[in-house]
Biopython code that builds the backbone (N, CA, C, O; Angstrom):
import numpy as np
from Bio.PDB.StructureBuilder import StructureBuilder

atoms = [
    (1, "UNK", "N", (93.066, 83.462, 127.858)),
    (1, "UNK", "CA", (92.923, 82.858, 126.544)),
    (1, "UNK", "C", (93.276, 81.378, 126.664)),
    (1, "UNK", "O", (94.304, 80.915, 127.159)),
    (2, "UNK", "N", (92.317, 80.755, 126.164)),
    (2, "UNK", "CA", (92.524, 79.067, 125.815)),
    (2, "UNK", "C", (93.914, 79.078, 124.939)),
    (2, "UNK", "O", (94.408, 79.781, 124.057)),
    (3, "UNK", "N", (94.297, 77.793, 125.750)),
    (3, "UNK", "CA", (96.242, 77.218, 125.163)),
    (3, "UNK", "C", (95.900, 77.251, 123.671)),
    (3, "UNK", "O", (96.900, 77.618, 123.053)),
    (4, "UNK", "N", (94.679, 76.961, 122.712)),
    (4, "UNK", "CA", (94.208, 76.425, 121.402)),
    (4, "UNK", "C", (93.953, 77.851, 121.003)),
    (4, "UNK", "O", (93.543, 78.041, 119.858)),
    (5, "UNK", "N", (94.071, 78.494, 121.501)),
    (5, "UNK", "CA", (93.436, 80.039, 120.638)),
    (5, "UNK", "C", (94.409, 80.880, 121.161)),
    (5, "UNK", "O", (94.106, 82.015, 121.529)),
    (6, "UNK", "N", (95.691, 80.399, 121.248)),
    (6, "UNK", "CA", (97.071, 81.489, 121.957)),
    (6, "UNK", "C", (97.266, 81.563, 120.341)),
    (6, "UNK", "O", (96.662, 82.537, 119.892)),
    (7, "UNK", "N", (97.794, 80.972, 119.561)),
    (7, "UNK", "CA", (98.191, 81.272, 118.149)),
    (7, "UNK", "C", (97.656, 82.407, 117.902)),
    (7, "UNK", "O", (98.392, 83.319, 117.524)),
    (8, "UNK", "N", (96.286, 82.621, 118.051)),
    (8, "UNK", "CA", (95.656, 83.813, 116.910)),
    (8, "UNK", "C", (95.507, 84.665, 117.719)),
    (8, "UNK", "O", (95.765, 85.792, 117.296)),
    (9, "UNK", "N", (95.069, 84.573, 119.125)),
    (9, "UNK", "CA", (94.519, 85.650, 119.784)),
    (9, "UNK", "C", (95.869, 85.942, 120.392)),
    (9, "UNK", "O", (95.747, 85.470, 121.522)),
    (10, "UNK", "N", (96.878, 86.359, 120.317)),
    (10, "UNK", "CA", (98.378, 87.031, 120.677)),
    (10, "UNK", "C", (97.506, 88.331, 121.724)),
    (10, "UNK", "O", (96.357, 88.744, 121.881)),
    (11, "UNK", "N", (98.887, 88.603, 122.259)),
    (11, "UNK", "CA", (98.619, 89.547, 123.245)),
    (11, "UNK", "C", (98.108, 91.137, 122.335)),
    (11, "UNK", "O", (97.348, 92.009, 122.756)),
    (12, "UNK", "N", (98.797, 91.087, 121.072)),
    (12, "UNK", "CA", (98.931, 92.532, 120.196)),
    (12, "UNK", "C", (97.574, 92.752, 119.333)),
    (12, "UNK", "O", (97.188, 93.819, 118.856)),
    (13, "UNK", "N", (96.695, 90.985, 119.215)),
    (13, "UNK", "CA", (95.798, 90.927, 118.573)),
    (13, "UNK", "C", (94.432, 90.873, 119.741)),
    (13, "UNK", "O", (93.388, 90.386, 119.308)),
    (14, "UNK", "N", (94.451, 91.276, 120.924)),
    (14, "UNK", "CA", (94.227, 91.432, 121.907)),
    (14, "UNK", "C", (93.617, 93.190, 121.755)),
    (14, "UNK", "O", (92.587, 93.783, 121.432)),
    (15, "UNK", "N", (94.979, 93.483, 122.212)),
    (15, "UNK", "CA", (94.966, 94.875, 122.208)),
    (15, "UNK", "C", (94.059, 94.849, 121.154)),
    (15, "UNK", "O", (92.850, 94.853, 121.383)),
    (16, "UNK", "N", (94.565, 94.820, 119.875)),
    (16, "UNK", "CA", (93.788, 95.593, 118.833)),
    (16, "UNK", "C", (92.408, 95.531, 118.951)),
    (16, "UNK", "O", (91.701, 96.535, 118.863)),
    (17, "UNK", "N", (91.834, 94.026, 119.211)),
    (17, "UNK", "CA", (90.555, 93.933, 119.413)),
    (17, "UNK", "C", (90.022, 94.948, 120.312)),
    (17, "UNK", "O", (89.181, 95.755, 119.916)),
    (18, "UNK", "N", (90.527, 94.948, 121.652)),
    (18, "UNK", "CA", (89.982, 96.261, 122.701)),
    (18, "UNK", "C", (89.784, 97.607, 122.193)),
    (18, "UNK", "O", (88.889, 98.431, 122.382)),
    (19, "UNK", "N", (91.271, 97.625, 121.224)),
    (19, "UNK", "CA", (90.849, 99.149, 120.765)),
    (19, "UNK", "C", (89.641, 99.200, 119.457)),
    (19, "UNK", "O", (89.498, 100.278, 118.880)),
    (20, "UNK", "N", (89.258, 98.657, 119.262)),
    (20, "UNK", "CA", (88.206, 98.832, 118.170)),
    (20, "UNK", "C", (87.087, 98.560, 119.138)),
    (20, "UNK", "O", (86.007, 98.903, 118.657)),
    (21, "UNK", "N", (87.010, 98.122, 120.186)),
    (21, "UNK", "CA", (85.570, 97.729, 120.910)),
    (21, "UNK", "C", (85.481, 98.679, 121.982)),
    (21, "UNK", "O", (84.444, 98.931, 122.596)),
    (22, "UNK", "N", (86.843, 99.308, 122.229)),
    (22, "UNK", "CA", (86.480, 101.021, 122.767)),
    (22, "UNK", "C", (86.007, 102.047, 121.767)),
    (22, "UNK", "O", (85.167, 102.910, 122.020)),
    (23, "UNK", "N", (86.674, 101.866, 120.506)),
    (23, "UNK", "CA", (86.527, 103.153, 119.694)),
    (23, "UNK", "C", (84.732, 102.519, 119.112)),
    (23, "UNK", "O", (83.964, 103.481, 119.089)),
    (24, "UNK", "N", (84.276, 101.649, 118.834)),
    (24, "UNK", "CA", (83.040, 101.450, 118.197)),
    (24, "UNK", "C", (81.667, 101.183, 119.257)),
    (24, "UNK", "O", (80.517, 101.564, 119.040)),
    (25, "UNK", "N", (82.183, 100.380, 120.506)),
    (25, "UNK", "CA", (80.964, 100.089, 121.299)),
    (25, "UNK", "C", (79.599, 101.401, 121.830)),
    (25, "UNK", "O", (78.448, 101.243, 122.237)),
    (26, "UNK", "N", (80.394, 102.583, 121.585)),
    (26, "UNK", "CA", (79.277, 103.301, 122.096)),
    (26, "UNK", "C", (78.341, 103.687, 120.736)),
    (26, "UNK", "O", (77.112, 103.630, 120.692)),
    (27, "UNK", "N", (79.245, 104.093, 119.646)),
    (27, "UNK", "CA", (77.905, 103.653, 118.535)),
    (27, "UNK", "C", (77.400, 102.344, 117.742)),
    (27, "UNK", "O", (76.783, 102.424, 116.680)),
    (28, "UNK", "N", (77.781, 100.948, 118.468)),
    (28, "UNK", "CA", (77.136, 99.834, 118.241)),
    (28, "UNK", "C", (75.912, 99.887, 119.500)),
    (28, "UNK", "O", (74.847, 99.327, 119.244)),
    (29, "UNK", "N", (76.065, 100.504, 120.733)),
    (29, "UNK", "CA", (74.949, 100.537, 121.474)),
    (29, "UNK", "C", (73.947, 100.978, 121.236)),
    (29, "UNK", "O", (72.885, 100.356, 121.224)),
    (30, "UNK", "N", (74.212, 102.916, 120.848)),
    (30, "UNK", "CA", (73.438, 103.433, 119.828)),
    (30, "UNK", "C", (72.432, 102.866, 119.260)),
    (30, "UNK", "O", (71.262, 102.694, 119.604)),
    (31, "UNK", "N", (73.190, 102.526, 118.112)),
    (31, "UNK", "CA", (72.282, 101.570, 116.752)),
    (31, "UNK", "C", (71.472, 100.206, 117.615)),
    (31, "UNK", "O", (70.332, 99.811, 117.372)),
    (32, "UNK", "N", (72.318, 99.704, 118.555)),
    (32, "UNK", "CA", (71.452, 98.661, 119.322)),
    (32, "UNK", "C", (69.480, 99.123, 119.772)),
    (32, "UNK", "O", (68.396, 98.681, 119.389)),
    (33, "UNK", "N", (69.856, 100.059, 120.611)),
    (33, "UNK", "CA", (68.955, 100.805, 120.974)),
    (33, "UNK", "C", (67.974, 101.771, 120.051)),
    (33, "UNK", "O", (66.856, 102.143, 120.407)),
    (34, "UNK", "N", (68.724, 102.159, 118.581)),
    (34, "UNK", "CA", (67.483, 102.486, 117.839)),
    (34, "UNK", "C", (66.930, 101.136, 117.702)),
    (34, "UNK", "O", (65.736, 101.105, 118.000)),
    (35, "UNK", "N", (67.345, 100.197, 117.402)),
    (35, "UNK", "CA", (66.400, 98.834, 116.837)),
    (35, "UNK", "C", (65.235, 98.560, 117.594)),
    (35, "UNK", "O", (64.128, 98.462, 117.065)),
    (36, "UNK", "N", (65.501, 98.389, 119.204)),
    (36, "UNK", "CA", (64.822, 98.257, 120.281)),
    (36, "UNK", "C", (63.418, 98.661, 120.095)),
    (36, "UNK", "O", (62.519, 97.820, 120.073)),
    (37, "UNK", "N", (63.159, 100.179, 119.934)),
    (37, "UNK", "CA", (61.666, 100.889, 119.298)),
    (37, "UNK", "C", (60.767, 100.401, 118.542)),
    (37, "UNK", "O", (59.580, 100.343, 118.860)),
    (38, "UNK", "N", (61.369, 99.890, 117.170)),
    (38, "UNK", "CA", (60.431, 99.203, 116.008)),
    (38, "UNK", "C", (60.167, 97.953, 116.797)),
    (38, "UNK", "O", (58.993, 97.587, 116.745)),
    (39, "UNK", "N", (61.176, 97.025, 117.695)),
    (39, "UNK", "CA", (60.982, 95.609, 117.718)),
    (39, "UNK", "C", (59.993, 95.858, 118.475)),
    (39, "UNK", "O", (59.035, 95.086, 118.442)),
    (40, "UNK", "N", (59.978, 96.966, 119.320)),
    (40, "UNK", "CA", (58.857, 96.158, 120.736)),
    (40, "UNK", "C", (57.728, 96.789, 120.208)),
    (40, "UNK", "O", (56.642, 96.397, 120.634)),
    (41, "UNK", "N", (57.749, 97.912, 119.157)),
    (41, "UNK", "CA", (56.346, 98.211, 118.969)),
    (41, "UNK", "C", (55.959, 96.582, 117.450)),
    (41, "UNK", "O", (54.812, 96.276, 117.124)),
    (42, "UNK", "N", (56.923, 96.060, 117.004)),
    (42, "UNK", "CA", (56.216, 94.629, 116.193)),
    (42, "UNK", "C", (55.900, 93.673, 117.254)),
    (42, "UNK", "O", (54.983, 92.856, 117.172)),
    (43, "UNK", "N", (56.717, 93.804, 118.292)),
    (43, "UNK", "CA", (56.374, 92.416, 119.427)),
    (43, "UNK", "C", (55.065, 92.652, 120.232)),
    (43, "UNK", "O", (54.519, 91.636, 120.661)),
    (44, "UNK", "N", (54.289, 94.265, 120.586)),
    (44, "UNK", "CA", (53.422, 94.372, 120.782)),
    (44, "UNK", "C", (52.099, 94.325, 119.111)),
    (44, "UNK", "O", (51.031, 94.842, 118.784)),
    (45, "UNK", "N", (52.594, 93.853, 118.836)),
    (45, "UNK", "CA", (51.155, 93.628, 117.510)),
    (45, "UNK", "C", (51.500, 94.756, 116.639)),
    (45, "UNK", "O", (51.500, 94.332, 115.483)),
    (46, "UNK", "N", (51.780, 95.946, 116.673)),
    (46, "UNK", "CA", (51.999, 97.348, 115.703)),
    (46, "UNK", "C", (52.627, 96.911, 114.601)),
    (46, "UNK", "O", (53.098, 95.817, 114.291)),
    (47, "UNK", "N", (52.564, 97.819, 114.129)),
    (47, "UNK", "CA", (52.743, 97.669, 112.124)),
    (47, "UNK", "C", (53.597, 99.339, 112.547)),
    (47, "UNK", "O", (53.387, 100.357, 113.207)),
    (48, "UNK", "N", (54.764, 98.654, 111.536)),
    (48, "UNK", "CA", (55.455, 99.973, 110.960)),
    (48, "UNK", "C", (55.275, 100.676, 109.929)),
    (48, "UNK", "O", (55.013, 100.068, 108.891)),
    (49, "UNK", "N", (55.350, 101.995, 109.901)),
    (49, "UNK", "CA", (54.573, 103.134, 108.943)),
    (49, "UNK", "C", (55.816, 103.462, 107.918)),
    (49, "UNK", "O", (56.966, 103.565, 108.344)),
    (50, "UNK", "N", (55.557, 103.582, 106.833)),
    (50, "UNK", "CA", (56.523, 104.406, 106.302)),
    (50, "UNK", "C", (56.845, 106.052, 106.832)),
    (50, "UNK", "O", (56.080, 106.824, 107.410)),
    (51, "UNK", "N", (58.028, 106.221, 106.473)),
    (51, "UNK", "CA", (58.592, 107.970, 106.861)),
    (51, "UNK", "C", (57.607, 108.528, 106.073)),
    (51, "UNK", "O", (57.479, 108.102, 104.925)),
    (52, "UNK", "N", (56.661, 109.683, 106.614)),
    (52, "UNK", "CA", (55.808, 110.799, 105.690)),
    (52, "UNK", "C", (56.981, 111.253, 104.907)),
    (52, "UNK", "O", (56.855, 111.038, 103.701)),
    (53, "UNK", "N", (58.004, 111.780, 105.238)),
    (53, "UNK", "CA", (58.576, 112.635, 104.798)),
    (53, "UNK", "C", (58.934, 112.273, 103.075)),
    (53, "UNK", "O", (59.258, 113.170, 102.297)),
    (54, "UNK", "N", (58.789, 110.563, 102.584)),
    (54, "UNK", "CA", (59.234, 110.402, 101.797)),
    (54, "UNK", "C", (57.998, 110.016, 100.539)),
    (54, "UNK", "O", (58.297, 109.683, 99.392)),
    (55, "UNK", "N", (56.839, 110.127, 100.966)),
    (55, "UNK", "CA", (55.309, 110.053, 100.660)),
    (55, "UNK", "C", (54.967, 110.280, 98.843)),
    (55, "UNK", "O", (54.168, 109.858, 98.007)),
    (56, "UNK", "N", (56.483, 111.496, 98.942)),
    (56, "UNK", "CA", (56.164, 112.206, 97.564)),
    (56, "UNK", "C", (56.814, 110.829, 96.423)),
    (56, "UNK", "O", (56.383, 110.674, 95.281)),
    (57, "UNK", "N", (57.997, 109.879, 97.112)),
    (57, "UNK", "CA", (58.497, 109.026, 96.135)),
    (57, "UNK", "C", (57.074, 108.065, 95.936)),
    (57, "UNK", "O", (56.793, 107.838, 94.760)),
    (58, "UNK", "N", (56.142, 107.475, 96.992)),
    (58, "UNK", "CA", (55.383, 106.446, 96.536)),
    (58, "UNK", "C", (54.169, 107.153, 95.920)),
    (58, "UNK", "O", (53.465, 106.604, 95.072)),
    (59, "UNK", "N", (53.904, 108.678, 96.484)),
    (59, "UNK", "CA", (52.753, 108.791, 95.513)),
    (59, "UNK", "C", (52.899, 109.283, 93.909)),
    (59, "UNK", "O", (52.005, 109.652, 93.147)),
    (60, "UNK", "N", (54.644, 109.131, 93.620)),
    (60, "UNK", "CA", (54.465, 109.952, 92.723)),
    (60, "UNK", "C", (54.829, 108.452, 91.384)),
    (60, "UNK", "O", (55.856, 107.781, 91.287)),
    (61, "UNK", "N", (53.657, 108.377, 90.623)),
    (61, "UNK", "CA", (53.804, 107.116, 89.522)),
    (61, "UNK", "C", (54.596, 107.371, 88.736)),
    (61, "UNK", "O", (54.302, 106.675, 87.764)),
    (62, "UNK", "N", (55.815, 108.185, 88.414)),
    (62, "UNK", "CA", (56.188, 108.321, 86.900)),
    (62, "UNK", "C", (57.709, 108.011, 88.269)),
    (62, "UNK", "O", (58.681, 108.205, 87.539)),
    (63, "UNK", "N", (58.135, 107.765, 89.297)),
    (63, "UNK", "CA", (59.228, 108.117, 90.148)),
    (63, "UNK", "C", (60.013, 106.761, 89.379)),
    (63, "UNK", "O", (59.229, 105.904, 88.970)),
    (64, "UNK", "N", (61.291, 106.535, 89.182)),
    (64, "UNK", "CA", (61.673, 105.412, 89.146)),
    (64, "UNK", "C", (63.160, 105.522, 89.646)),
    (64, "UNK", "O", (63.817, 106.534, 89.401)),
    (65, "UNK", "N", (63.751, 104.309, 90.451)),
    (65, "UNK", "CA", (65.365, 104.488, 91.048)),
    (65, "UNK", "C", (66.027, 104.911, 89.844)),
    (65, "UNK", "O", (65.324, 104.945, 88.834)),
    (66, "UNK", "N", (67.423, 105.292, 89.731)),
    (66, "UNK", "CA", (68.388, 105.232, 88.966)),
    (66, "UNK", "C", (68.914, 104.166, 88.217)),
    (66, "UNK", "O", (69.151, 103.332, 89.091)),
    (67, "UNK", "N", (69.090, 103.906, 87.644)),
    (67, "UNK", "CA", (69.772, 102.859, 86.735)),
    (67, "UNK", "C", (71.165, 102.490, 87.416)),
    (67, "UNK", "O", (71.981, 103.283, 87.885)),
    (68, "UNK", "N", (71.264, 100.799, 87.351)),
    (68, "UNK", "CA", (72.917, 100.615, 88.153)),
    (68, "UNK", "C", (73.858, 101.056, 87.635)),
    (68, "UNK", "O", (73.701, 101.405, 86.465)),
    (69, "UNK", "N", (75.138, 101.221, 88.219)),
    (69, "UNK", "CA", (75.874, 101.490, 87.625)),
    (69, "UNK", "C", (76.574, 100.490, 86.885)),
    (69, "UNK", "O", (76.716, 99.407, 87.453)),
    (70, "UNK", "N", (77.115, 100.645, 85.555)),
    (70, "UNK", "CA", (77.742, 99.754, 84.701)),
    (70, "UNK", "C", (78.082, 98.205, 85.071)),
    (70, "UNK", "O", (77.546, 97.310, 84.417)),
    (71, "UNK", "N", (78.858, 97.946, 85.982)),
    (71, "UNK", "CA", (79.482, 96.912, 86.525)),
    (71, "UNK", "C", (78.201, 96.130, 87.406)),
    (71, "UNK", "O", (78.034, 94.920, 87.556)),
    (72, "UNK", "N", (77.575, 96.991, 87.796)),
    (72, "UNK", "CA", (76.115, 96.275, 88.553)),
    (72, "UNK", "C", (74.929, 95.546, 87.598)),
    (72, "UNK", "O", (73.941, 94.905, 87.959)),
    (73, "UNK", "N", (75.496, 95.957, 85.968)),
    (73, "UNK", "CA", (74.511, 95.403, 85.135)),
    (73, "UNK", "C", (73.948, 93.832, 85.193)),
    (73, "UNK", "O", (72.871, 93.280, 85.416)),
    (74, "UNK", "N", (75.331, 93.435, 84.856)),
    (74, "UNK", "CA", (75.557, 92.066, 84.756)),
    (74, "UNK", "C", (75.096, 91.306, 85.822)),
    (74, "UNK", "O", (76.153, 91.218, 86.447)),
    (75, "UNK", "N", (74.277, 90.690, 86.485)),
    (75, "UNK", "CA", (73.961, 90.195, 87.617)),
    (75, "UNK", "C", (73.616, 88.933, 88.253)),
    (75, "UNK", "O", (72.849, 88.557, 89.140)),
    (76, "UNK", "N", (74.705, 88.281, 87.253)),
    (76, "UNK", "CA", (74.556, 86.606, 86.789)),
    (76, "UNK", "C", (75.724, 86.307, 88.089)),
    (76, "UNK", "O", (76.796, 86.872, 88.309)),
    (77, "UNK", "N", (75.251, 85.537, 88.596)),
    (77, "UNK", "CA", (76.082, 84.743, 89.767)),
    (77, "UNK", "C", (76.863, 83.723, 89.735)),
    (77, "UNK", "O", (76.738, 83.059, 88.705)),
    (78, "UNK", "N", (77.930, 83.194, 90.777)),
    (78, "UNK", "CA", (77.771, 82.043, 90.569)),
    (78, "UNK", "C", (77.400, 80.910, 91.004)),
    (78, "UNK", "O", (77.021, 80.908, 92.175)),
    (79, "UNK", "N", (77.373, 79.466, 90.182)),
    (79, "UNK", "CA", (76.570, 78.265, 90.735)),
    (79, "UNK", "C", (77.584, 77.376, 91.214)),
    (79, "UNK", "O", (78.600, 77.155, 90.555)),
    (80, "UNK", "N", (77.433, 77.027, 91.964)),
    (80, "UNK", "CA", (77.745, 75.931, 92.658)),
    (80, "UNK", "C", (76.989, 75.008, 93.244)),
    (80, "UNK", "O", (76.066, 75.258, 94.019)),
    (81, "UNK", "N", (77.574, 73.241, 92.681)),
    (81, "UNK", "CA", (77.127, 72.514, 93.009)),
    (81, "UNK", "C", (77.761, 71.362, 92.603)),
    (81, "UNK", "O", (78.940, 71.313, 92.252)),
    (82, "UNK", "N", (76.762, 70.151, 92.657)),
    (82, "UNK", "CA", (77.909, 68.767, 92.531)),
    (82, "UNK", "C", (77.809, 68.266, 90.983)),
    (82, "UNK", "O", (76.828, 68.326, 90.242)),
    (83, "UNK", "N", (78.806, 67.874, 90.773)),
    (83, "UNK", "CA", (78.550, 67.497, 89.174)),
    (83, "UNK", "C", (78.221, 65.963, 88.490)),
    (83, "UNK", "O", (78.966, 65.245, 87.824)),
    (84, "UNK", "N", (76.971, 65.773, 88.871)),
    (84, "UNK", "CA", (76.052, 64.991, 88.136)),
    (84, "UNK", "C", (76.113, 65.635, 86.868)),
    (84, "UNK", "O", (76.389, 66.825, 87.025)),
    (85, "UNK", "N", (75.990, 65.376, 85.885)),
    (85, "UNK", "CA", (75.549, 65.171, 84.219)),
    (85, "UNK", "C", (74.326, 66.612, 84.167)),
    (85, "UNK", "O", (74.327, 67.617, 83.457)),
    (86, "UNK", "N", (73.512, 66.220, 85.087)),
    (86, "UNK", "CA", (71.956, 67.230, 84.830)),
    (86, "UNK", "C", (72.423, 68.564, 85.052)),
    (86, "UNK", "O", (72.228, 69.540, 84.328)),
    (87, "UNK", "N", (73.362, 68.477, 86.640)),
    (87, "UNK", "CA", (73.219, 69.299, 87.311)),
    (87, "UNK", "C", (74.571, 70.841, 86.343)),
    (87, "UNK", "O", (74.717, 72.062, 86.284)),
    (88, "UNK", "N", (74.991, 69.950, 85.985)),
    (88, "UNK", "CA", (76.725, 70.966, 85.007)),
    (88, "UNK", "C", (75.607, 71.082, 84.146)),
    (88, "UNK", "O", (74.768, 71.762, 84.737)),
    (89, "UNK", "N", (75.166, 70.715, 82.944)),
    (89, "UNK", "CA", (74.344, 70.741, 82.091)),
    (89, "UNK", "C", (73.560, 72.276, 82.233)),
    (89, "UNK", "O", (73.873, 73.187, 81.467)),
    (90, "UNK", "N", (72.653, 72.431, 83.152)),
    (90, "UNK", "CA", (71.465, 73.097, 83.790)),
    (90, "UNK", "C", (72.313, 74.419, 83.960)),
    (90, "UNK", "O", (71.964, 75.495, 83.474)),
    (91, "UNK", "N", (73.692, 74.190, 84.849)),
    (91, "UNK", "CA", (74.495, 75.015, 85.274)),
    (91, "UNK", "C", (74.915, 76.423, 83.979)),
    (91, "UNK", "O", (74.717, 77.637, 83.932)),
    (92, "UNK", "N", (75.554, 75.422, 83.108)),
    (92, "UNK", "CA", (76.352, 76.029, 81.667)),
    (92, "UNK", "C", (75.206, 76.743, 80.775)),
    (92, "UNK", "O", (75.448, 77.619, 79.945)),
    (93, "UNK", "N", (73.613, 76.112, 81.147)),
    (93, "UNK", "CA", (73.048, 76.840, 80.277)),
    (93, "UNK", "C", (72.074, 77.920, 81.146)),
    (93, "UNK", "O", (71.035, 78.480, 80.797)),
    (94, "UNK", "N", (72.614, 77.968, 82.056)),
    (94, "UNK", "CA", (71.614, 79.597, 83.230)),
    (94, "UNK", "C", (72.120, 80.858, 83.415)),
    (94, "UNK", "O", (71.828, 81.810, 84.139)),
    (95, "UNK", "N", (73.005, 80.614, 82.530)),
    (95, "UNK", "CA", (73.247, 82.284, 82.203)),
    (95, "UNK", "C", (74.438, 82.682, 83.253)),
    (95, "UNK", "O", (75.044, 83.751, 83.179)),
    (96, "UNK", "N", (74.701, 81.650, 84.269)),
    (96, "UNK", "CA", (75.725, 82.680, 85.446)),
    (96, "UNK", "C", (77.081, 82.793, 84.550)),
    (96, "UNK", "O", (77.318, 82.304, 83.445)),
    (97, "UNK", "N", (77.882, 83.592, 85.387)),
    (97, "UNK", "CA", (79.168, 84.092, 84.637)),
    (97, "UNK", "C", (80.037, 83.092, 84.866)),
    (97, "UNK", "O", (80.844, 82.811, 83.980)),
    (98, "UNK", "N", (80.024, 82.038, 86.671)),
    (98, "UNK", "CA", (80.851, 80.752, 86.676)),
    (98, "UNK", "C", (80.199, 79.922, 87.195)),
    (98, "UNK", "O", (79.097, 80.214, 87.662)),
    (99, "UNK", "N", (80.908, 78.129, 87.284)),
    (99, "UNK", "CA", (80.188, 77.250, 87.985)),
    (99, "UNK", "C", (81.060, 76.492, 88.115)),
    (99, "UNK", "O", (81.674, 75.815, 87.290)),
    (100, "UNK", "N", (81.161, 76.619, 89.496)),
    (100, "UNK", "CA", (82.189, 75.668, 90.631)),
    (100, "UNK", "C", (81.847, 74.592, 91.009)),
    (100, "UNK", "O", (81.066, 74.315, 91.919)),
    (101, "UNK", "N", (82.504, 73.824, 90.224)),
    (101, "UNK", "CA", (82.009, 71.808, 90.837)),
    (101, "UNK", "C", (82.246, 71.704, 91.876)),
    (101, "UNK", "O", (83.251, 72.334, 92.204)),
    (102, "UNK", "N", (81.632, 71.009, 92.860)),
    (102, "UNK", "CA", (82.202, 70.419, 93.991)),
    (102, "UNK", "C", (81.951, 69.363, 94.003)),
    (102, "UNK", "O", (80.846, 68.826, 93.924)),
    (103, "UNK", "N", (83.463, 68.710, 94.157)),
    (103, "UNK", "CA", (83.929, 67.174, 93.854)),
    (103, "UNK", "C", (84.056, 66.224, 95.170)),
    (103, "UNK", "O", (84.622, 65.137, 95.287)),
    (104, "UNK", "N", (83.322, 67.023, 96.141)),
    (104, "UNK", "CA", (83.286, 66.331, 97.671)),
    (104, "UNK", "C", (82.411, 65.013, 97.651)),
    (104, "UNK", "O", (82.261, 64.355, 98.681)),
]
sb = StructureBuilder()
sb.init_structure("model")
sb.init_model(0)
sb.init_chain("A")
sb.init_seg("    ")
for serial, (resi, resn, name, xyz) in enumerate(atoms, 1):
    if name == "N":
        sb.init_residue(resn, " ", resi, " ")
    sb.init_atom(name, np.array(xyz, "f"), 0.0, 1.0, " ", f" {name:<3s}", serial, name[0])
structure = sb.get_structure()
């Protein structure tokens, strides 16, 4: 470990890292290797198909997702940006829930 990265990377924060990259690396390889399939059949020119299995949601017209749940209604963000006159203005009247000046 670099003298500049002894602070954070400690010997205990070490360890810990190893043990999560023993306990996870064989199903991050996994998942590595499903990806592999789709990419090389897009890198050879192929088009990906939808699952048959799920055929009945797109052919069926009346299908629609679930409704969010409560807290997912609201879906106003927030803005951030610099505060020119236009830009707070534009901000206060777009509906988000906040808007963070940045005074840099």
């Amino acid at each position: 470990v670099e003298k500049v990265h002894e602070s954070i990377l400690t010997p205990e924060a070490i360890k810990f890292l190893a043990t999560l990259h023993r306990y996870f690396e064989p199903t991050r390889r996994s998942l590595s290797q499903l990806c592999q399939l789709p990419q090389a059949c897009l890198d050879a020119g192929g088009l990906l198909e939808f699952n048959p299995q799920t055929s009945w949601i797109r052919e069926d017209l009346t299908w629609q997702a679930a409704s969010p749940a409560p807290e997912l209604r609201d879906c106003r963000v927030e803005i951030t940006g610099c505060v020119d006159c236009k830009m707070v203005i534009n901000a206060l009247n777009s509906g988000a829930a906040t808007y963070m000046a940045d005074f840099e």
